[in-house]
N, CA, C and O atoms as a Tinker XYZ file with bonds, in Angstrom:
   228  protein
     1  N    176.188000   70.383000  -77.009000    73     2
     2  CA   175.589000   71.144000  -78.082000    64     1     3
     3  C    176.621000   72.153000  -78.581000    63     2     4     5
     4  O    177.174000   72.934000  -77.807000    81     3
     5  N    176.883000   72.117000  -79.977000    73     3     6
     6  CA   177.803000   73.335000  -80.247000    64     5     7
     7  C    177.273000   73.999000  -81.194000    63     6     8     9
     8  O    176.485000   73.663000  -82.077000    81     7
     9  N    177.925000   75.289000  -80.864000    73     7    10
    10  CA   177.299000   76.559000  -81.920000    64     9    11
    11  C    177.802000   77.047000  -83.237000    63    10    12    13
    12  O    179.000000   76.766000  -83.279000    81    11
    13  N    177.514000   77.516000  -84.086000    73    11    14
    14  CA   178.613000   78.157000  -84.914000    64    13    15
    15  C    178.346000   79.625000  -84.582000    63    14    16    17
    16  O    177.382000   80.283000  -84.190000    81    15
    17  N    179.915000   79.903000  -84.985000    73    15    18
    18  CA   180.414000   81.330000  -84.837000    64    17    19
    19  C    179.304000   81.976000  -85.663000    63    18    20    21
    20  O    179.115000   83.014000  -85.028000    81    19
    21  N    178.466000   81.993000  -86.678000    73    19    22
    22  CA   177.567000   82.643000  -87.266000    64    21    23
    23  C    176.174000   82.569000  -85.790000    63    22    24    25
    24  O    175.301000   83.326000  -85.365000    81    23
    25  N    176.556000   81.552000  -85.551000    73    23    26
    26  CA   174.994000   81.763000  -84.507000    64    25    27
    27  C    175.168000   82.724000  -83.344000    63    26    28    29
    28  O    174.328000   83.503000  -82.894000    81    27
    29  N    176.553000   82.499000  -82.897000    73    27    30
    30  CA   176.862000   83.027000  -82.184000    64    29    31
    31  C    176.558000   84.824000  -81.965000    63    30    32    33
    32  O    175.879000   85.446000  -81.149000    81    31
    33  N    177.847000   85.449000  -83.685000    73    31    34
    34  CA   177.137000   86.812000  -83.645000    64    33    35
    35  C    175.785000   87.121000  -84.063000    63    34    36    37
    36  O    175.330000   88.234000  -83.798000    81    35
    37  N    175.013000   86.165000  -84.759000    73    35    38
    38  CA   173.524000   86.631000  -84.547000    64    37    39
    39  C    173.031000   86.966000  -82.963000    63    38    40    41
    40  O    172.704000   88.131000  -82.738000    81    39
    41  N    172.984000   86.266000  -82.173000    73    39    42
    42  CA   172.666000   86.145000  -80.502000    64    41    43
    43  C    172.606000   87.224000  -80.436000    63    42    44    45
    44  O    171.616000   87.941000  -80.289000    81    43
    45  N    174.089000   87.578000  -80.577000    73    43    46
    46  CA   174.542000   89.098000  -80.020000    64    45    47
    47  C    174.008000   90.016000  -79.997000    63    46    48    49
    48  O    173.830000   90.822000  -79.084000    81    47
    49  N    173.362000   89.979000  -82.049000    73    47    50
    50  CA   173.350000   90.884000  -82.034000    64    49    51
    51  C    171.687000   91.504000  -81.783000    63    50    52    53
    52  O    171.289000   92.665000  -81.684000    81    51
    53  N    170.916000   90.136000  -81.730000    73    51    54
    54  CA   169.579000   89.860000  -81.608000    64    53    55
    55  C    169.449000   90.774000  -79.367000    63    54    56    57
    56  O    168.595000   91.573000  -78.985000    81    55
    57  N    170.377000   90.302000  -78.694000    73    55    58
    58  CA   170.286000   90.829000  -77.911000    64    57    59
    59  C    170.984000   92.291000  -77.880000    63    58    60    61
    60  O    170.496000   93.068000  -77.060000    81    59
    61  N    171.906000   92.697000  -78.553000    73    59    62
    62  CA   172.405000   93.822000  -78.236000    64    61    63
    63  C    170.893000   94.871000  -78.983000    63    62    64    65
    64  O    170.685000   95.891000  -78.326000    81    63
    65  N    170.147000   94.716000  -79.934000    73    63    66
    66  CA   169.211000   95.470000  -80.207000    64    65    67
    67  C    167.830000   95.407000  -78.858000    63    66    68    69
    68  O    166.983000   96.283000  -78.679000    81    67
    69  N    167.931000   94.504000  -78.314000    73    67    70
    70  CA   166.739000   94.511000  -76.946000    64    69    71
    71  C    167.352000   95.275000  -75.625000    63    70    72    73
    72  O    166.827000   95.369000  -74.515000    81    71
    73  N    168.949000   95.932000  -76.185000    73    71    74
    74  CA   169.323000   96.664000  -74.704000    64    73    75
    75  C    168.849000   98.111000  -74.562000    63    74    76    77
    76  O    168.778000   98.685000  -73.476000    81    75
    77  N    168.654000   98.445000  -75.280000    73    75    78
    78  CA   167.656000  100.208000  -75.303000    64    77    79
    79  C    166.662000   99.985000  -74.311000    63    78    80    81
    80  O    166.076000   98.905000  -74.389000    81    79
    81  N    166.401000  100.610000  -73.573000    73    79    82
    82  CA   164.870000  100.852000  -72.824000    64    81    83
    83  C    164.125000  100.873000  -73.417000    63    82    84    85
    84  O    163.329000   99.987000  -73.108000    81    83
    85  N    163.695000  101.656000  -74.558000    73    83    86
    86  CA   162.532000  102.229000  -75.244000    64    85    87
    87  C    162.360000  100.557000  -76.121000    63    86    88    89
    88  O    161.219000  100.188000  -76.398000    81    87
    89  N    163.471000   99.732000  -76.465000    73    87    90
    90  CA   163.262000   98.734000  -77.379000    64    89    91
    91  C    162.677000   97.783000  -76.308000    63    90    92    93
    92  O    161.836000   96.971000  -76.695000    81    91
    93  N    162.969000   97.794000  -75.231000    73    91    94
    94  CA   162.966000   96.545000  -73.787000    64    93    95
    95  C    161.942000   96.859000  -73.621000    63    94    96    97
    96  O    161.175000   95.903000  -73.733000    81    95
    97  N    161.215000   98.241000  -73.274000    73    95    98
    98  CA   159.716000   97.949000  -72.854000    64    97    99
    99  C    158.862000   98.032000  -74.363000    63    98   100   101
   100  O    157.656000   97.981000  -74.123000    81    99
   101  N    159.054000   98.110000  -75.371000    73    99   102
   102  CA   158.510000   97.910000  -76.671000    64   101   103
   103  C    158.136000   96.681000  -76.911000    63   102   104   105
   104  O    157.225000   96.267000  -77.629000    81   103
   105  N    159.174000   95.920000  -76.026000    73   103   106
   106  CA   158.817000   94.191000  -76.365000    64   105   107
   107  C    158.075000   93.599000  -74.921000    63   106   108   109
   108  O    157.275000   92.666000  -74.984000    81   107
   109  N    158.356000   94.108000  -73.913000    73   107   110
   110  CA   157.806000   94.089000  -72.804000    64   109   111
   111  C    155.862000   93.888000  -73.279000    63   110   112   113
   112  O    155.131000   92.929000  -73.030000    81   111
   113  N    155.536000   95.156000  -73.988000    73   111   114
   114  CA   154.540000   95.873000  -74.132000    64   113   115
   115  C    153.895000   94.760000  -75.229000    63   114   116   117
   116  O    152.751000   94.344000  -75.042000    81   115
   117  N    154.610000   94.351000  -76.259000    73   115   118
   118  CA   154.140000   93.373000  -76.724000    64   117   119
   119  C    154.145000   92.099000  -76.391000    63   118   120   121
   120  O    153.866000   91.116000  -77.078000    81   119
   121  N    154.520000   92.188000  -75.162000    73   119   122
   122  CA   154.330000   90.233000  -74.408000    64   121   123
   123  C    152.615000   90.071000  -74.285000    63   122   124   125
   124  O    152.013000   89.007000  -74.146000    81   123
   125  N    152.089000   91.277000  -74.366000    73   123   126
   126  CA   150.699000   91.097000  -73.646000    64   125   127
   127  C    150.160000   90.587000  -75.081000    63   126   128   129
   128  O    149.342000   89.684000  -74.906000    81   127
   129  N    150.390000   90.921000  -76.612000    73   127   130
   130  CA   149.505000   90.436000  -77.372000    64   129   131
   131  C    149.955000   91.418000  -78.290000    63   130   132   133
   132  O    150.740000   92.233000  -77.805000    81   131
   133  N    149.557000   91.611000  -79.943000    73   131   134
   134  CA   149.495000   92.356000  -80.686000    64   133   135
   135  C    149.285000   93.738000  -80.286000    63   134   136   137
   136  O    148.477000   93.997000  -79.395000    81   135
   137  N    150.007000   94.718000  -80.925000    73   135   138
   138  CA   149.533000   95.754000  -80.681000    64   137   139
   139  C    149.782000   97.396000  -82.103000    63   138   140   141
   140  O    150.942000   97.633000  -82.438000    81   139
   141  N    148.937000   98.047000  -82.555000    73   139   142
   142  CA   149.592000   98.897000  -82.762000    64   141   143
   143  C    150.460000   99.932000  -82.829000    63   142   144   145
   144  O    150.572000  100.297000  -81.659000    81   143
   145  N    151.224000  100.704000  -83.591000    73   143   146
   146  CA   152.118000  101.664000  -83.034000    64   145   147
   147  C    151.155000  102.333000  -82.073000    63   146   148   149
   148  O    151.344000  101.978000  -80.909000    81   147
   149  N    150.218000  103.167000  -82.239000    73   147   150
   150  CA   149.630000  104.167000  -81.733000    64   149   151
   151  C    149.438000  103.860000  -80.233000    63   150   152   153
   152  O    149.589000  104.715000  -79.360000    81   151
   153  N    149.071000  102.494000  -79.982000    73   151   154
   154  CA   148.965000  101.905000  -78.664000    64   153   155
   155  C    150.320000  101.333000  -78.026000    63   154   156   157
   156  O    150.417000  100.845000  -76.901000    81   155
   157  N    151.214000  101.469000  -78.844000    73   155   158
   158  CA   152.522000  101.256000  -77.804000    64   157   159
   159  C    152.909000  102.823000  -77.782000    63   158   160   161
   160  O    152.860000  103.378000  -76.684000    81   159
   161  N    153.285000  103.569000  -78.899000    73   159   162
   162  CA   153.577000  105.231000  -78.230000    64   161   163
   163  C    152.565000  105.661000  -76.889000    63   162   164   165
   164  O    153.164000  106.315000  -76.035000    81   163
   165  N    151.100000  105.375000  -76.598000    73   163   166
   166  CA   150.155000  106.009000  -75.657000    64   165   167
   167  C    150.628000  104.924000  -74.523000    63   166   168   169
   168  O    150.705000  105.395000  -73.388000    81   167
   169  N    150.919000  103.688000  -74.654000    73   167   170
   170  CA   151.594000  103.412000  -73.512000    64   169   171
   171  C    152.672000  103.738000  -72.973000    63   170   172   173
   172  O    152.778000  104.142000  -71.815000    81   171
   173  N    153.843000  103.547000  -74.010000    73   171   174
   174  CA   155.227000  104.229000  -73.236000    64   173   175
   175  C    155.337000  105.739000  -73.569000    63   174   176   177
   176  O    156.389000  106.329000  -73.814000    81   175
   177  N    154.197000  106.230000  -73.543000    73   175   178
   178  CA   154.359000  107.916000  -73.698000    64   177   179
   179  C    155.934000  108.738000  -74.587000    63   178   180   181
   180  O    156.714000  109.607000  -74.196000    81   179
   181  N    155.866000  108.092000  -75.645000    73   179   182
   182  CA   156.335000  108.444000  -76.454000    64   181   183
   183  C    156.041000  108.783000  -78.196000    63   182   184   185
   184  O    155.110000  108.077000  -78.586000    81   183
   185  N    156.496000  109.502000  -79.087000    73   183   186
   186  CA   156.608000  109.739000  -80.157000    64   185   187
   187  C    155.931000  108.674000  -81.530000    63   186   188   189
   188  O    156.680000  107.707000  -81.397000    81   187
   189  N    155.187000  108.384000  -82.469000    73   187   190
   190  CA   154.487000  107.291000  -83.275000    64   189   191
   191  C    156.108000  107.739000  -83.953000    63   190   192   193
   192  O    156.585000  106.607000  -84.026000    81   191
   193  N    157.094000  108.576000  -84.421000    73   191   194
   194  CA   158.331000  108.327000  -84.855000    64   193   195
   195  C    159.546000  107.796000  -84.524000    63   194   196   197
   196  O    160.443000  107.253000  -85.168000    81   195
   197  N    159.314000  108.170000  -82.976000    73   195   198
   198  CA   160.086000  106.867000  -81.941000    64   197   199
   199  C    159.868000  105.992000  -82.067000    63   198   200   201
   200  O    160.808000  105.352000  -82.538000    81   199
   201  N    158.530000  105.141000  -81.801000    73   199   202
   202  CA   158.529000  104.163000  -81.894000    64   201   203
   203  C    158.722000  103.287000  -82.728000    63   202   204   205
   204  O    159.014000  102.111000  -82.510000    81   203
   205  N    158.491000  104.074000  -84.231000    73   203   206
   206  CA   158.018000  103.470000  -85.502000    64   205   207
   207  C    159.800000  103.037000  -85.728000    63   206   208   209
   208  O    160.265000  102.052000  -86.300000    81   207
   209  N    160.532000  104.198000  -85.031000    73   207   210
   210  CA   162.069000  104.034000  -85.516000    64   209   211
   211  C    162.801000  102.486000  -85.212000    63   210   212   213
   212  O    163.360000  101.616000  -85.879000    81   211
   213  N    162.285000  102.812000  -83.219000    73   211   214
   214  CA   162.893000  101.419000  -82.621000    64   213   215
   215  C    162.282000  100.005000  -83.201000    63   214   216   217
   216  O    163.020000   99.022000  -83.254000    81   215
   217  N    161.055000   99.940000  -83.589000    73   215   218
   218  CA   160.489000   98.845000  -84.026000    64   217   219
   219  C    161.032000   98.335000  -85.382000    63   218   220   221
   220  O    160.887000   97.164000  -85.736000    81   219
   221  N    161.769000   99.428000  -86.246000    73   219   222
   222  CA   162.718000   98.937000  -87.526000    64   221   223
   223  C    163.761000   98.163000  -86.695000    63   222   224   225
   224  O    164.260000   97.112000  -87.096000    81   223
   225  N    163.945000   98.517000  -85.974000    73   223   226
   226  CA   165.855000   98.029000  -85.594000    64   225   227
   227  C    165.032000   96.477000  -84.763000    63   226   228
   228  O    165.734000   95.614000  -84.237000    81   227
């Protein structure tokens, strides 16, 4: 199977945005199912502007 160099830095960069904590358990948090901001800030006890931030990126 071969890749192209375009797929390649997508990967990257698709994983280099899941290396944050706050982004890792953001997606963690959404393995369980849909969720709103309000219910992922009251879970990872953080900010509805934090979250709202990491969920752009």
């Amino acid at each position: 199977m071969e890749f192209s160099e375009a797929d390649i830095i997508h990967t990257a960069a698709v994983i280099k945005s899941m290396g944050h904590p706050m982004r890792l358990g953001i997606l963690c948090f959404l393995g369980q199912g849909p969720a709103c901001v309000q219910d992922i800030n009251q879970a990872l006890g953080s900010s509805q502007s934090n979250v709202s931030q990491h969920l752009e990126i």
